[in-house]
ROSE-4610 file (N, C-alpha, C; in Angstrom, 1 decimal, always signed):
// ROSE-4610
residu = [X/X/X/X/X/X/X/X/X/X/X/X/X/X/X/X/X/X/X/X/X/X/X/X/X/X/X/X/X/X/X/X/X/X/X/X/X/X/X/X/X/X/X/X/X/X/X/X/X/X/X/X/X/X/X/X/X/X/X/X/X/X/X/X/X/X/X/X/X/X/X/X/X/X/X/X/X/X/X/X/X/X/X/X/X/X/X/X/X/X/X/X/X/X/X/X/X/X/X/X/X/X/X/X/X/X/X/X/X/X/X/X/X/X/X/X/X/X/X/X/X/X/X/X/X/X/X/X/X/X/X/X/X/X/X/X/X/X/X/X/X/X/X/X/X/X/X/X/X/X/X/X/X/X/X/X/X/X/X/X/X/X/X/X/X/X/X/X/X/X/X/X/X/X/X/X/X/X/X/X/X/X/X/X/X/X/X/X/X/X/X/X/X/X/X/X/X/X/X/X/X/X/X/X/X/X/X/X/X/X/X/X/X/X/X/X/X/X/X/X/X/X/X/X/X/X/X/X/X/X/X/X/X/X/X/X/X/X/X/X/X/X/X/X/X/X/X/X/X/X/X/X/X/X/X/X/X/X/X/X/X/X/X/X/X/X/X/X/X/X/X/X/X/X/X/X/X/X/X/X/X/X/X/X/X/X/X/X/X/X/X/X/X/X/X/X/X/X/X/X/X/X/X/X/X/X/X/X/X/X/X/X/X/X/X/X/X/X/X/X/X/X/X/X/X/X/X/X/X/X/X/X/X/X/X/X/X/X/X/X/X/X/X/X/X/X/X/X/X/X/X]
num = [1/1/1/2/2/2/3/3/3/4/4/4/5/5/5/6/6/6/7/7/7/8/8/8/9/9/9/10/10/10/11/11/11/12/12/12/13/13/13/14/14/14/15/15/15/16/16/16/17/17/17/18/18/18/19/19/19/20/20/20/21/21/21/22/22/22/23/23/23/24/24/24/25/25/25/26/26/26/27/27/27/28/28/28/29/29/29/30/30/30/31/31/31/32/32/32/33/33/33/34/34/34/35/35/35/36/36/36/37/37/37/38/38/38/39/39/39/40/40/40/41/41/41/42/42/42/43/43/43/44/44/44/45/45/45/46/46/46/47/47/47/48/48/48/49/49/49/50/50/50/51/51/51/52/52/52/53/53/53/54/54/54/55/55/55/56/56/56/57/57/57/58/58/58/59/59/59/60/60/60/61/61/61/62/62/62/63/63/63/64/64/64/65/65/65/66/66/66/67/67/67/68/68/68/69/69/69/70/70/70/71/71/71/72/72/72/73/73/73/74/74/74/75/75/75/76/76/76/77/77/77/78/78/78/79/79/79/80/80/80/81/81/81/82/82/82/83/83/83/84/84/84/85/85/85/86/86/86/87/87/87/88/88/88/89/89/89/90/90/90/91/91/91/92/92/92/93/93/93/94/94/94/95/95/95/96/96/96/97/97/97/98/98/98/99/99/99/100/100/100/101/101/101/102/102/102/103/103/103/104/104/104/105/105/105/106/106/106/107/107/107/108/108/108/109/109/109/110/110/110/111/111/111/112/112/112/113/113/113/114/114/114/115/115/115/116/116/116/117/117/117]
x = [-3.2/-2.3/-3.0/-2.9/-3.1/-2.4/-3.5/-3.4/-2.9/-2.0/-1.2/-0.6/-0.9/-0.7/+1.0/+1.5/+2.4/+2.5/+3.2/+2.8/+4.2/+4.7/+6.1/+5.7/+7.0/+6.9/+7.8/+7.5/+8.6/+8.8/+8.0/+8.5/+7.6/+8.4/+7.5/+6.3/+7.5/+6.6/+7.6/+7.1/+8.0/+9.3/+9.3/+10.1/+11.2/+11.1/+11.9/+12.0/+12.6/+12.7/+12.0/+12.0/+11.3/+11.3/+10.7/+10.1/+9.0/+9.2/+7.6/+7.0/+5.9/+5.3/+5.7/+5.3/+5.9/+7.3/+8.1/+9.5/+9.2/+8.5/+8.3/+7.4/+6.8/+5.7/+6.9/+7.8/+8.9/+9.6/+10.6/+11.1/+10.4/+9.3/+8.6/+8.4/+7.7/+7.4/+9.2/+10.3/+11.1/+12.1/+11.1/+11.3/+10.6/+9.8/+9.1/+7.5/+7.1/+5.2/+4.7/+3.4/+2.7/+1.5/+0.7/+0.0/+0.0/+1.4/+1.7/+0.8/+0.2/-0.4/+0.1/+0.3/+0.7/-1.1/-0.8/-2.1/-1.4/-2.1/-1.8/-0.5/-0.4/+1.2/+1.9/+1.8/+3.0/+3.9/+3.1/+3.7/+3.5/+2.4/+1.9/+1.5/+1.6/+1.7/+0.6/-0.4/-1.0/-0.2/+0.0/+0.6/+0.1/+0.0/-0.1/+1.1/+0.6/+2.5/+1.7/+2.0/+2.4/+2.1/+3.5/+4.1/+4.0/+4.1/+4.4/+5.3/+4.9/+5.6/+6.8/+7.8/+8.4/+10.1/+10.0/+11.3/+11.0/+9.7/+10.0/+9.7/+9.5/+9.8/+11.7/+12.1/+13.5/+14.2/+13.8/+15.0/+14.6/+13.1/+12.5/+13.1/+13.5/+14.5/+15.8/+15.9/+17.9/+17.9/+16.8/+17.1/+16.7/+15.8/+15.3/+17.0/+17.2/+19.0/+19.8/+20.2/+21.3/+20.3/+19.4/+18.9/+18.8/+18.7/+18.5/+19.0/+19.5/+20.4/+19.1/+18.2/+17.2/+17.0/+16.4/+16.3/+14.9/+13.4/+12.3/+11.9/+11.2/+10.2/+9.4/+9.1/+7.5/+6.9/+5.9/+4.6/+3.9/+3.6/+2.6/+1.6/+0.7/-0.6/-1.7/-1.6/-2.5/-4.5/-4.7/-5.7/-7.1/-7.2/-8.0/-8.0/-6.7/-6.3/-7.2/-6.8/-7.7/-9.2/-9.7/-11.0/-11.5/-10.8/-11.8/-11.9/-10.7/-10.4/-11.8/-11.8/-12.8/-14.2/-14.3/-16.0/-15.9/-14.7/-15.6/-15.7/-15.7/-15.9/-15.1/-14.2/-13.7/-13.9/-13.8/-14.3/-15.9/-17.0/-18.1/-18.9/-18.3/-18.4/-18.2/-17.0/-17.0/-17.7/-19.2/-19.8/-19.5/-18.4/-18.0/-18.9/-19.1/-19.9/-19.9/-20.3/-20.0/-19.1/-19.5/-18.9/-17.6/-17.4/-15.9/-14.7/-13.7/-12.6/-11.8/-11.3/-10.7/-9.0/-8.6/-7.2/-6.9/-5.9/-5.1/-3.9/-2.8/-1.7/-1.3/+0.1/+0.5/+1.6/+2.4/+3.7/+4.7/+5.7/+6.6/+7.1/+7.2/+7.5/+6.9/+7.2/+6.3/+6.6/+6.0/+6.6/+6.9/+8.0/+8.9/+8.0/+7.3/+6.0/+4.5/+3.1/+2.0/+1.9/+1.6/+1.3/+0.1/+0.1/-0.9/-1.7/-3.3/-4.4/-5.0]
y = [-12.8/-11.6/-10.6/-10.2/-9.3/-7.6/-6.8/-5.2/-5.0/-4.0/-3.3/-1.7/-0.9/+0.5/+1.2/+1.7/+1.8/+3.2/+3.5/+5.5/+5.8/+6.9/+7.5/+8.2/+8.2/+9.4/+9.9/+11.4/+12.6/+12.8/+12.3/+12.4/+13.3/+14.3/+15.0/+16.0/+16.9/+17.3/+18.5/+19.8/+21.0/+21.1/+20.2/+20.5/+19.1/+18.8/+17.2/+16.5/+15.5/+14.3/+14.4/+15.1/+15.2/+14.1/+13.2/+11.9/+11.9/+12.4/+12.6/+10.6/+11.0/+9.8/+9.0/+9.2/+8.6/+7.4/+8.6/+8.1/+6.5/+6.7/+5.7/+5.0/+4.9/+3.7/+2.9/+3.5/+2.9/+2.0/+2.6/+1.9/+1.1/+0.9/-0.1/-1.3/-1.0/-1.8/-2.5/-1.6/-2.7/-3.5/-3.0/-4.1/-5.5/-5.6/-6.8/-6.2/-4.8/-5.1/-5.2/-5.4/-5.4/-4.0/-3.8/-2.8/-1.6/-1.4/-0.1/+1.3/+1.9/+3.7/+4.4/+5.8/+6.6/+7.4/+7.9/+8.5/+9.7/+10.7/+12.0/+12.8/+14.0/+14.5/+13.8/+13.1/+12.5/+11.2/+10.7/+9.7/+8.4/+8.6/+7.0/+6.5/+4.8/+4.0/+2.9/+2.2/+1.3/+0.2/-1.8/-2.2/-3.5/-4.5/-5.9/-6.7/-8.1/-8.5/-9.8/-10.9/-12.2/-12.5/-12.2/-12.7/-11.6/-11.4/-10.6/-9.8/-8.3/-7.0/-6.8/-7.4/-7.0/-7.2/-7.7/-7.7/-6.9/-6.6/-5.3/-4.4/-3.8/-2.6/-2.2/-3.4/-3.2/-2.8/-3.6/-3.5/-2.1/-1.2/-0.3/+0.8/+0.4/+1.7/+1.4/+0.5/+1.2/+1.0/+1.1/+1.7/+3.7/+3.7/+5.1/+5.6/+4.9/+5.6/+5.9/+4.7/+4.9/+5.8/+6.0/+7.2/+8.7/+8.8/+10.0/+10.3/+9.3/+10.0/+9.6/+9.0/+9.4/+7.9/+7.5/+6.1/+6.5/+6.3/+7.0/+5.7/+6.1/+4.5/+4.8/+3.3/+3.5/+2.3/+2.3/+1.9/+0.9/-0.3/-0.7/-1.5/-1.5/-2.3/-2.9/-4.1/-4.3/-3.5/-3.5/-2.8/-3.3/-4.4/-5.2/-4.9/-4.6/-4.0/-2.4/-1.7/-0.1/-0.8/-1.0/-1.2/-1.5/-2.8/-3.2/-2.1/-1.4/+0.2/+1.0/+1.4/+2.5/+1.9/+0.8/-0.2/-0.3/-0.5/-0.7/+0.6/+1.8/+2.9/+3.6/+3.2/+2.9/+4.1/+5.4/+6.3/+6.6/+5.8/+6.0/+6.1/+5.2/+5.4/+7.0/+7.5/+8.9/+9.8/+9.6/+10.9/+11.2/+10.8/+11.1/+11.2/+11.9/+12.0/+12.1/+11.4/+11.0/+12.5/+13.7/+14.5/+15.4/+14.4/+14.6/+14.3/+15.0/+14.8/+14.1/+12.5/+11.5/+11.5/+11.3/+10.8/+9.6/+9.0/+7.4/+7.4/+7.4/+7.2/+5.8/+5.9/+3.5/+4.1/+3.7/+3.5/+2.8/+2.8/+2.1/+1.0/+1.6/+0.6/+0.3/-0.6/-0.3/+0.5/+1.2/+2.8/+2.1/+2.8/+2.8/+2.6/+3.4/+3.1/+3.8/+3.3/+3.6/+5.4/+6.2/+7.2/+7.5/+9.1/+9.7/+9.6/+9.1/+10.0/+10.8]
z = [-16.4/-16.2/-15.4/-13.9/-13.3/-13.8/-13.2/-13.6/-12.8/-12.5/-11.5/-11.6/-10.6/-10.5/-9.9/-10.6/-9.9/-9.5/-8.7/-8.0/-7.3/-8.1/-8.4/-6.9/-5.9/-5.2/-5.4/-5.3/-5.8/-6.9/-8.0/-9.2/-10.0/-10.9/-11.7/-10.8/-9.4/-8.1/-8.0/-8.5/-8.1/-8.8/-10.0/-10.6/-10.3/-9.0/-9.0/-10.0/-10.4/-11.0/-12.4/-12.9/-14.1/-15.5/-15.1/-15.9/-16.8/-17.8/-18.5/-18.7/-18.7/-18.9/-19.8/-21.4/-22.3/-21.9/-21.0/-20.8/-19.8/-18.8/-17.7/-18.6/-19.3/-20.4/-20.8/-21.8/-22.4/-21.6/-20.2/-19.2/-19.0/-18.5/-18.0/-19.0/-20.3/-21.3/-21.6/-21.8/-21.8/-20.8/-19.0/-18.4/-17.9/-18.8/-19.0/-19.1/-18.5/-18.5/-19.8/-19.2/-20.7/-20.5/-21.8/-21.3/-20.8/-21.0/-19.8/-20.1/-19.3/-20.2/-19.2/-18.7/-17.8/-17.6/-16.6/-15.6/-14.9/-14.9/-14.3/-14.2/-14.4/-14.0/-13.4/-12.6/-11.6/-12.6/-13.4/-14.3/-14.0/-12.9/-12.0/-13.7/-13.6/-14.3/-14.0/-14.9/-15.1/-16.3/-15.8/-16.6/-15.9/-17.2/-16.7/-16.6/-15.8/-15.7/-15.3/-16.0/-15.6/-14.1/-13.7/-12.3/-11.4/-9.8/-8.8/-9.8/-9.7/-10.7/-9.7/-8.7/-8.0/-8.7/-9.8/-10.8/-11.7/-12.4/-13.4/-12.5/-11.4/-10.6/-10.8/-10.0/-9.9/-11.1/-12.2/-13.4/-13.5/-13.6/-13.9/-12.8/-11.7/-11.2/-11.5/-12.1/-12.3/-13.6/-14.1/-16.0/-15.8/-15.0/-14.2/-13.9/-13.3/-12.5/-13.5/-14.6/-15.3/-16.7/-16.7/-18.0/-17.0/-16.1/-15.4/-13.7/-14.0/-12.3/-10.7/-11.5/-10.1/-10.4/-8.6/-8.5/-7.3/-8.0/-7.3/-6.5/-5.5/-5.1/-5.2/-5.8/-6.2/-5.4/-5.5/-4.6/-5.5/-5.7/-6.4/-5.3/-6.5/-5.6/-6.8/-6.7/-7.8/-8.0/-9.1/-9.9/-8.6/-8.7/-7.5/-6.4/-5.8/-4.5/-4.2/-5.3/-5.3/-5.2/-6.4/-7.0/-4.7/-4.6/-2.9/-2.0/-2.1/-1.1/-1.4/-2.8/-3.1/-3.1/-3.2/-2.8/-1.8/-1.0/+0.7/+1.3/+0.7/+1.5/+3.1/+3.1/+4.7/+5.1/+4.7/+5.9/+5.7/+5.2/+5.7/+7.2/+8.0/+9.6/+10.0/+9.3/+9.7/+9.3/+8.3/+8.0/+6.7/+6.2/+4.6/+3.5/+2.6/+1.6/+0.3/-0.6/-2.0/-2.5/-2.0/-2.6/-2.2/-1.0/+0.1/-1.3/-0.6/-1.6/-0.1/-0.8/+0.0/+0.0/+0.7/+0.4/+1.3/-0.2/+0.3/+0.4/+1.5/+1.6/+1.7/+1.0/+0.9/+0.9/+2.5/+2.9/+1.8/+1.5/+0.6/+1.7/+3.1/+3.7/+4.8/+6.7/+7.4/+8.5/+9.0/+9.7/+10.6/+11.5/+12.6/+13.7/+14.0/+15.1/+14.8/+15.1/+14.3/+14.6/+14.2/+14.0/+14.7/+16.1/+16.9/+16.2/+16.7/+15.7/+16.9]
C-alpha cells in the first residue's frame, strides 16, 4: 500500500472554501483511503490507498460538492515522489542554502505554454 499526499488548492485560504480538516479525513476515509491524517491549515491530506488514488480523489470531490457546494482540485503526488524532490536538492546549482526558505509548485494540469524565466 503506497502513501500519498493530497494538496487542496484554494481551500481553507482567506476565508474561501472553508473545510476543516477533520471534515476532509472523514470524506476521504469514506472514499476508500486508508490512514488518512490532515497536515497544516490548508487541510492538505496524507492517506494510504491500495491502487492509483485517482478514484478516491474523484468520489472525494463530489462528496466535497454535495456536503458543501465546493468542488476543489487537488493535486496528489505520492509520499516517494516528495521524499526524491527534497533529497535531490534541485536548486543547489543555484547557491541555495540549508537555511533558504524553498518553494514547490505542482500544476493540476499541463500549462498552455512553458512559462518566461
Amino acid at each position: 500500500m503506497a502513501r500519498y499526499v493530497a494538496l487542496f488548492r484554494a481551500v481553507n485560504v482567506a476565508g474561501h472554501a472553508r473545510l476543516a480538516g477533520a471534515e476532509l479525513v472523514r470524506i476521504f476515509a469514506a472514499c476508500g483511503a486508508r490512514d488518512v491524517a490532515s497536515f497544516g491549515h490548508a487541510g492538505n491530506l496524507m492517506f494510504n490507498a491500495a491502487r492509483a488514488p485517482g478514484a478516491i480523489v474523484a468520489r472525494a470531490r463530489e462528496a466535497i460538492w454535495r456536503a458543501h457546494g465546493e468542488r476543489p482540485v487537488i493535486v496528489v503526488r505520492s509520499a516517494a515522489e516528495l521524499l526524491d524532490l527534497a533529497t535531490a536538492e534541485p536548486f543547489a546549482a543555484c547557491g541555495a542554502q540549508t537555511s533558504d526558505k524553498l518553494y514547490v509548485v505542482f500544476l493540476a494540469r499541463n500549462a498552455r505554454k512553458p512559462p518566461s524565466l
